[in-house]
C-alpha positions as CSV (number, residue, x, y, z in Angstrom):
1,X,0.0,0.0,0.0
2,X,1.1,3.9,-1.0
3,X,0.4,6.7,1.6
4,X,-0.5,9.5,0.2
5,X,2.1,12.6,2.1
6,X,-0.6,14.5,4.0
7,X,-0.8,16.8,7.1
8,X,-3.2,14.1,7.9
9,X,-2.3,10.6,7.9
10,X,-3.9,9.4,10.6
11,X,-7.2,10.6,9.4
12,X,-6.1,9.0,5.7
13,X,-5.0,5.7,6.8
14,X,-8.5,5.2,9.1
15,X,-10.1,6.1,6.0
16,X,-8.3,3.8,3.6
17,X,-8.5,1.0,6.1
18,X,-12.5,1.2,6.1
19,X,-12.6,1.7,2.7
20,X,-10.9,-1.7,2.8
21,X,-12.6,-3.6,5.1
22,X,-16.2,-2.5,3.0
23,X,-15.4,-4.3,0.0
24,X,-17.8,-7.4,-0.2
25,X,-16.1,-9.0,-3.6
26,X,-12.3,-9.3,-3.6
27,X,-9.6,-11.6,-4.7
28,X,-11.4,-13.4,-7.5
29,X,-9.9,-16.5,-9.2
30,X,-8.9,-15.8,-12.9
31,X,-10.4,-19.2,-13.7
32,X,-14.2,-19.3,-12.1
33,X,-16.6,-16.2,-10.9
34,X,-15.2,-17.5,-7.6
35,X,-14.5,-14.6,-5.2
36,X,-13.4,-14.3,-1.2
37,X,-15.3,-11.8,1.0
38,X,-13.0,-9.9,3.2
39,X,-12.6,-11.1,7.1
40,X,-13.6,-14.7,5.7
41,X,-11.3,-17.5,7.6
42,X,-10.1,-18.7,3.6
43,X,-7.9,-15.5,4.0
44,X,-5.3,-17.2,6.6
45,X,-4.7,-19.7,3.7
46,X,-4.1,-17.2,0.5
47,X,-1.9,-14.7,2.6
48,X,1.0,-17.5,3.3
49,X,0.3,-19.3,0.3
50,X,-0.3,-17.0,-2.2
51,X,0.4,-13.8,-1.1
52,X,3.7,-15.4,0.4
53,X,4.0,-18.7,-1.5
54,X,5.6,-20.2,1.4
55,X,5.9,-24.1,1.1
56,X,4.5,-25.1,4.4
57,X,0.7,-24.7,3.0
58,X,1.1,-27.2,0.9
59,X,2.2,-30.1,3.3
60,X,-0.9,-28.3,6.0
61,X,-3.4,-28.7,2.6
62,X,-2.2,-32.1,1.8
63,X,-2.0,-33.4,5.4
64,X,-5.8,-32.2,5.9
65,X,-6.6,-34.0,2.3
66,X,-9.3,-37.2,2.0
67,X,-7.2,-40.5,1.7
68,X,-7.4,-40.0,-2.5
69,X,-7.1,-43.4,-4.4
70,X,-4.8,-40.9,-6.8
71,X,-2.6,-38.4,-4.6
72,X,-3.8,-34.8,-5.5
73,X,-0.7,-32.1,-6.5
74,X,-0.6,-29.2,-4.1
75,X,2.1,-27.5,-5.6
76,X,1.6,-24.1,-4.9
77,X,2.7,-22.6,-8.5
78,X,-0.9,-24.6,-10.1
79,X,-3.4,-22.8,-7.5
80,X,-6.6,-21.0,-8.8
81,X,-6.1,-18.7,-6.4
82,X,-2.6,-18.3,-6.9
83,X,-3.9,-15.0,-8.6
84,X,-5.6,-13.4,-5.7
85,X,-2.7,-11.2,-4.4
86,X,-1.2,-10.1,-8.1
87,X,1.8,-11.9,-6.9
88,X,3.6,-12.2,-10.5
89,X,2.1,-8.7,-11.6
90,X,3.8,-7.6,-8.6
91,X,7.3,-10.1,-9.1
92,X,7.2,-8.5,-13.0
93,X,7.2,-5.0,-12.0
94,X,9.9,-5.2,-9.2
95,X,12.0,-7.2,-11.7
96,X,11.5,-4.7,-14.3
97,X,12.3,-1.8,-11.6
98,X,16.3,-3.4,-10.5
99,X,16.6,-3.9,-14.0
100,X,16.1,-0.2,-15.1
101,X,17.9,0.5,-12.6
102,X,21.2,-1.8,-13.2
103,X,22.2,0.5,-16.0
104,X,22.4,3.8,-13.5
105,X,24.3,1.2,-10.6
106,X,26.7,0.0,-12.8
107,X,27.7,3.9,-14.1
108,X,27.4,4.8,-10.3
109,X,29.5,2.2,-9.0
110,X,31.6,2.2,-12.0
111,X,31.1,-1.5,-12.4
112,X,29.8,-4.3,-14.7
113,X,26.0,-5.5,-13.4
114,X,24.8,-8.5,-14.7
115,X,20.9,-10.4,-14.1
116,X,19.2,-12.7,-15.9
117,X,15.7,-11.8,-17.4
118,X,13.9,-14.6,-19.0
119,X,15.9,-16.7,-20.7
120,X,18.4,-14.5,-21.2
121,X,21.5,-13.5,-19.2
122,X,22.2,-9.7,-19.6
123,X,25.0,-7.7,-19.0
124,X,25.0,-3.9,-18.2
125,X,28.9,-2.8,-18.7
126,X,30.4,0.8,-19.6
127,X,33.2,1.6,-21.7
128,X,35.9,4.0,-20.5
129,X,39.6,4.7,-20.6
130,X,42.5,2.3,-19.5
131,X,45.3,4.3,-18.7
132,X,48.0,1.3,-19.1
133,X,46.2,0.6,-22.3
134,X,48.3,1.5,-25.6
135,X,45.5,1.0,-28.1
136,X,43.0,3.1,-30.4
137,X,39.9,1.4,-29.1
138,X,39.9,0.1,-25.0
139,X,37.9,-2.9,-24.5
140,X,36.3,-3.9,-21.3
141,X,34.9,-7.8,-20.9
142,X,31.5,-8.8,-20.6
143,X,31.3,-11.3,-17.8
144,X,29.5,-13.9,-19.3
145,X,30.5,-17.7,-18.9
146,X,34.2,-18.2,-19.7
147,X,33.3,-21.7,-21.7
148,X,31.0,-20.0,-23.9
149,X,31.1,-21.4,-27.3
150,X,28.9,-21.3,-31.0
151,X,26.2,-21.3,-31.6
152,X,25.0,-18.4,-30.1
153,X,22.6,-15.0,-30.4
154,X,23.5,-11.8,-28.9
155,X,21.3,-8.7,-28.6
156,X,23.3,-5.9,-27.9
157,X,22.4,-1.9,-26.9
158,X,25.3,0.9,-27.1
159,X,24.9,4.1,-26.4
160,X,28.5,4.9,-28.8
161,X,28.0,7.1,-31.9
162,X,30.9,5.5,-33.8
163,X,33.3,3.4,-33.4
164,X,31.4,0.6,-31.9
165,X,33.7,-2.1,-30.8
166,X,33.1,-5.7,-29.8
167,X,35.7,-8.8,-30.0
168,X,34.8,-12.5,-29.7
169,X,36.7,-15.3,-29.4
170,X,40.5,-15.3,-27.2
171,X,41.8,-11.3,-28.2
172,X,44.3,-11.5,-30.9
173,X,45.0,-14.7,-31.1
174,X,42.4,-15.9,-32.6
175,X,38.7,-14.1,-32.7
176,X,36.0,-11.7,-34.7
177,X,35.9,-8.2,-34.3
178,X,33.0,-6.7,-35.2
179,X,33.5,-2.9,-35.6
180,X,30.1,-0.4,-36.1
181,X,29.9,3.1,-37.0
182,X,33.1,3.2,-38.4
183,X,34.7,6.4,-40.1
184,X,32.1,8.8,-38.4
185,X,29.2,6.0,-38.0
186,X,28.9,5.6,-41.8
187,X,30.6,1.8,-42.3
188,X,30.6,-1.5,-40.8
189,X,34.3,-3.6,-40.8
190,X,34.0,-7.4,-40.1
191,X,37.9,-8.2,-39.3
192,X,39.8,-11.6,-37.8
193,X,42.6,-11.6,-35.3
194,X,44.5,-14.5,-36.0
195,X,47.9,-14.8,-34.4
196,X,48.3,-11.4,-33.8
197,X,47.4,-10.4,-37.3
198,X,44.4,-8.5,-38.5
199,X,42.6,-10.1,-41.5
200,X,39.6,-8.3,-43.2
201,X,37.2,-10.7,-43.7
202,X,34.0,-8.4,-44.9
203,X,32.4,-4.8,-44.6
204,X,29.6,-3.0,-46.0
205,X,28.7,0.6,-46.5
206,X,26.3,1.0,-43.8
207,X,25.7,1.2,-40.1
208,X,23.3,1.2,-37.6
209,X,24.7,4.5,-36.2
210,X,24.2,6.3,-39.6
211,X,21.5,9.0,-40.0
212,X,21.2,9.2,-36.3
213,X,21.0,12.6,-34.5
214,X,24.2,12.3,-32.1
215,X,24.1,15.9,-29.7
216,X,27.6,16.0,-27.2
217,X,26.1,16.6,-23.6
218,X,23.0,15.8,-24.8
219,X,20.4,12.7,-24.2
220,X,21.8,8.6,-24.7
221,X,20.9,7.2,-28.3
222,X,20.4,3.9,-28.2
223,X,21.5,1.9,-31.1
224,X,20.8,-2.1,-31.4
225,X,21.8,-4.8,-33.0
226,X,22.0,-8.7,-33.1
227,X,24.9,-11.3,-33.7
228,X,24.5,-14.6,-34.2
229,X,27.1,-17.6,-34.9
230,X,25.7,-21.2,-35.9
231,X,27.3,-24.4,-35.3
232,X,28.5,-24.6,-38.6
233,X,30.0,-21.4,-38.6
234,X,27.4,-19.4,-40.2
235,X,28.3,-15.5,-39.1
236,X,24.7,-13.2,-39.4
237,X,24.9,-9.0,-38.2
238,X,21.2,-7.3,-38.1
239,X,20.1,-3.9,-37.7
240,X,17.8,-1.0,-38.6
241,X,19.5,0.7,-41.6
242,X,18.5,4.4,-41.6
243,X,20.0,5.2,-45.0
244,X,17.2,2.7,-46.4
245,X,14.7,2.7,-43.9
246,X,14.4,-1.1,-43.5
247,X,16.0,-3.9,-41.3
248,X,19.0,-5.1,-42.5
249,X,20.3,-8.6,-42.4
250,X,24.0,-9.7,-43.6
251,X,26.6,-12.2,-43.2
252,X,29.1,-14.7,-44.4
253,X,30.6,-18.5,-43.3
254,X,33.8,-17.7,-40.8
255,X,37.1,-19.2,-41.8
256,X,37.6,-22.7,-41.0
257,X,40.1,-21.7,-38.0
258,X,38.2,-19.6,-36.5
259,X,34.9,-21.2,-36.8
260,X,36.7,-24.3,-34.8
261,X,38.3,-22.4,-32.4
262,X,34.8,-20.6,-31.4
263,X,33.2,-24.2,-31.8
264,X,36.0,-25.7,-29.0
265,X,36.0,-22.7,-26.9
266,X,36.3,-20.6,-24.6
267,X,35.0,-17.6,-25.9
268,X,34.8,-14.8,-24.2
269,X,33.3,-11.3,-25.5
270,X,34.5,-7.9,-25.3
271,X,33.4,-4.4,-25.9
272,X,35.2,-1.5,-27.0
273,X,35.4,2.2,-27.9
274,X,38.0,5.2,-28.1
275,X,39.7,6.0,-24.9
276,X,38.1,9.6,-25.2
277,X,34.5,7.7,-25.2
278,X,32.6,6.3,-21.8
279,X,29.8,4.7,-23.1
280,X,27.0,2.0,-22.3
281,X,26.5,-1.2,-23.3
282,X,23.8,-4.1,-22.8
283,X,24.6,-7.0,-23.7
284,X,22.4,-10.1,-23.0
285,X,23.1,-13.9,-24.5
286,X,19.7,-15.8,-25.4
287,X,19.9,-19.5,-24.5
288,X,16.6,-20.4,-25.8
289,X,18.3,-19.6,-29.1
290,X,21.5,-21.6,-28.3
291,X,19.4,-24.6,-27.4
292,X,17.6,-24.1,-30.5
293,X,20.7,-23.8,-33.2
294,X,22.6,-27.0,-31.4
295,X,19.3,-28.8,-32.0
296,X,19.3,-27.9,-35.4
């Protein structure tokens, strides 16, 4: 419950608390035009078992049970009245809340948060200067697991206007850089790191970052995009093209090397921009589409 600020709140809570108790139909179950009055004795049952899900009710509910020729499930999680109390509403929005929230910890305590939301494990990490860093773009690692390997989907946010980093694989010895926005956001370089080497391996004209309305000092831009990496080494970028208004979809097989070594693992990922850039990044690993492409 919210209280109002008022030079009255004694008045105000006496009055929300009869307003309360007046309600004859409350708490109805999503299922049946079943409903529990307030006050009735039902109500000692769906605070501690749905209100606070707490596993004792269903051993007290079973216990209390008719000897059944079949034994009746009283897992909690299958309850009509499971409902009542808004519980996942209520689990949804405070989820939703620490998650909104992660990106403003993690530039506060100038630190990479991570959470999982749905079947996805998300990382909230910022960009910045290394001082013993002697490099045009500074990476920091995503802490994802270290044994990561293909075939994988990544969603990824960044708040960078150009020069968009990110490296997978193990650093220069042998990964995929990815590189958006490059040459004042207007081109995108696909390169390989292969024993300490840089190989281009493909690059296209476009960007997600082109067209877009970048103001220094002024609100965050989000741009997106999604890679992806089958099991037979099938490399796919996506992104909303400005310059043609659509979606756009491209990609190419990896070398044989490197599509092994990403296969065998580990893999780790990194993202990157100029040392004069702090930016944000969200990055977040879908395993539903992992699961899905080592089916396949």
């Amino acid at each position: 419950a919210f209280l109002t600020v008022t030079s009255e709140a004694h008045r105000r809570i006496r009055m929300m608390a009869v307003m309360e108790a007046s309600k004859q139909r409350r708490y109805c179950s999503p299922k049946e035009e079943i409903c529990c009055r307030c006050r009735e004795r039902a109500s000692l049952l769906h605070i501690p078992g749905d209100l606070k899900n707490w596993p004792f009710i269903a051993t007290l509910m079973s216990y209390h049970s008719p000897p059944w020729e079949k034994p009746v499930d009283f897992e909690l999680q299958q309850q009509l009245t499971r409902q009542y109390w808004l519980r996942e509403e209520r689990s949804a929005s405070d989820r939703d809340a620490l998650i909104a929230k992660a990106e403003g910890m993690a530039e506060a305590i100038n630190a990479q948060v991570c959470f999982n939301r749905h079947a996805k494990r998300c990382c909230i990490i910022r960009t910045r200067e290394i001082p013993e860093m002697n490099q045009d773009i500074h990476y920091q690692t995503v802490n994802f697991v270290d044994d990561d390997t293909t075939p994988f989907k990544m969603d990824v946010k960044t708040t960078a206007p150009y020069d968009a980093h990110m490296v997978i694989g193990l650093t220069s010895s042998d990964s995929l850089e990815i590189a958006l926005g490059v040459s004042a956001g207007r081109y995108t370089t696909i390169r390989w790191f292969h024993q300490g080497e840089a190989h281009t391996l493909s690059g296209k004209a476009s960007s997600p970052m082109a067209r877009k309305s970048f103001e220094p000092g002024g609100l965050k831009v989000w741009t997106d995009f999604s890679i992806s990496i089958d099991s037979e080494g099938r490399f796919e970028l996506e992104y909303d093209d400005l310059t043609v208004l659509r979606r756009t979809n491209w990609g190419f097989y990896l070398p044989g090397p490197l599509a092994e070594s990403l296969r065998t693992g580990p893999v780790f990922i990194y993202v990157g921009t100029p040392p004069e850039m702090s930016e944000t990044w969200i990055v977040c690993s879908d395993e539903r589409t992992r699961d899905d492409l080592q089916a396949a």
